[in-house]
Phi, psi and omega in degrees: 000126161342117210280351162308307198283350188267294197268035179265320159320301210283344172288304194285330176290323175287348165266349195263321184293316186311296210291331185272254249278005154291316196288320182310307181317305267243285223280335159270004163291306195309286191247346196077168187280016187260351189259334181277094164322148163282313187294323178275336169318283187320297168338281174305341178256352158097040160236142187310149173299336179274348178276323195276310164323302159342293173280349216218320166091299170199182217269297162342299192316309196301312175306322168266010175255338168304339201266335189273351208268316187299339183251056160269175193300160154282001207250274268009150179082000169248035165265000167268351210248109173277164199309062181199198218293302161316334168264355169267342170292310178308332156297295142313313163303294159274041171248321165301330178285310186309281216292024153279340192202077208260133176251202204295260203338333178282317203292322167311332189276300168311316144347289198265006155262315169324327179280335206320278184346335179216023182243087178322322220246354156302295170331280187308318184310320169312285188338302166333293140318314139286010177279298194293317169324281178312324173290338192283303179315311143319338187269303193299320186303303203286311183279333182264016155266016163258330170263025165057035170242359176227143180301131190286356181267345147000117173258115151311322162265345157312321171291328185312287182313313177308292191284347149289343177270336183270332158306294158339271187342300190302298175329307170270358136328287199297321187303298168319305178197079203315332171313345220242314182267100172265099206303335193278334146271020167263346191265337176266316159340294164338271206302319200283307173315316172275348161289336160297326190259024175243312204276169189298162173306293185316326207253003181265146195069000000 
């Protein structure tokens, strides 16, 4: 077979994959992930139930790979950016500046960690995932009490755990009742609390 026509299938099978775990995101914003179907995934997405069957095998398979497709970052840009007080402040500020204009997938991605807890086939994925969050957040904790920009009485993983949680936290709030959370003066509220409350006295402010 032509090596065109091989990736002219796989464009169409990678676009076909897109358009199910978009719709599927859609129907879990929508409805929770306890409502979600192959048939209405396909349904919503305008392909037949044997297509969805196809990509996907069963309705588990789908929920994790929708669930692994949602946890790109909510940050960008900070992969340049080395590990210490600045970049976790730059990370707070802008997972909070991000939820004005949260698109389906991050909202799908809260949905379904919020479910983890009582979702088996959910669950290790979380986890998973917040393990890595929080390691990331230790590292930052860990180099700037090694370059002297965070206070050495600091616990790197008690900060880890706070601010995934108070981030979780702002988010599903802001879901429930966008009115209520203003993100852009909780992200300097936010960020100016952990500058304080991280940093050595010499290095505040």
């Amino acid at each position: 077979m032509p090596t065109s026509t091989r990736r002219t299938q796989q464009e169409r099978r990678d676009q076909a994959e897109a358009a199910l775990l978009a719709a599927a995101a859609e129907l879990v914003v929508e409805q929770g992930v306890r409502s979600l179907t192959l048939a209405r995934v396909g349904e919503r997405a305008g392909y037949s139930r044997g297509i969805v069957t196809h990509h996907f095998g069963a309705k588990q398979t789908l929920v994790e790979r929708l669930a692994r497709a949602t946890q790109a970052g909510f940050v960008p840009g900070l992969d340049g950016v080395a590990p210490g007080l600045d970049r976790l402040l730059r990370l707070i500020d802008g997972y909070l500046g991000a939820l004005s204009s949260i698109g389906v997938f991050n909202q799908a991605f809260l949905l379904l960690w919020a479910e983890a807890p009582t979702q088996p086939e959910l669950a290790p994925i979380f986890r998973e995932r917040d393990d890595a969050f929080r390691a990331d957040l230790r590292d930052d904790v860990e180099a700037g009490i090694a370059d002297g920009t965070i206070d050495p009485g600091a616990a790197p993983d008690d900060v880890a755990v706070a601010v995934v949680g108070q981030l979780r936290g702002i988010a599903l709030q802001r879901l429930l009742d966008p009115r209520s959370v203003d993100t852009e003066q909780l992200r300097r509220g936010v960020t100016g609390f952990w500058r304080r409350a991280l940093s050595r006295p010499a290095a505040a402010g």
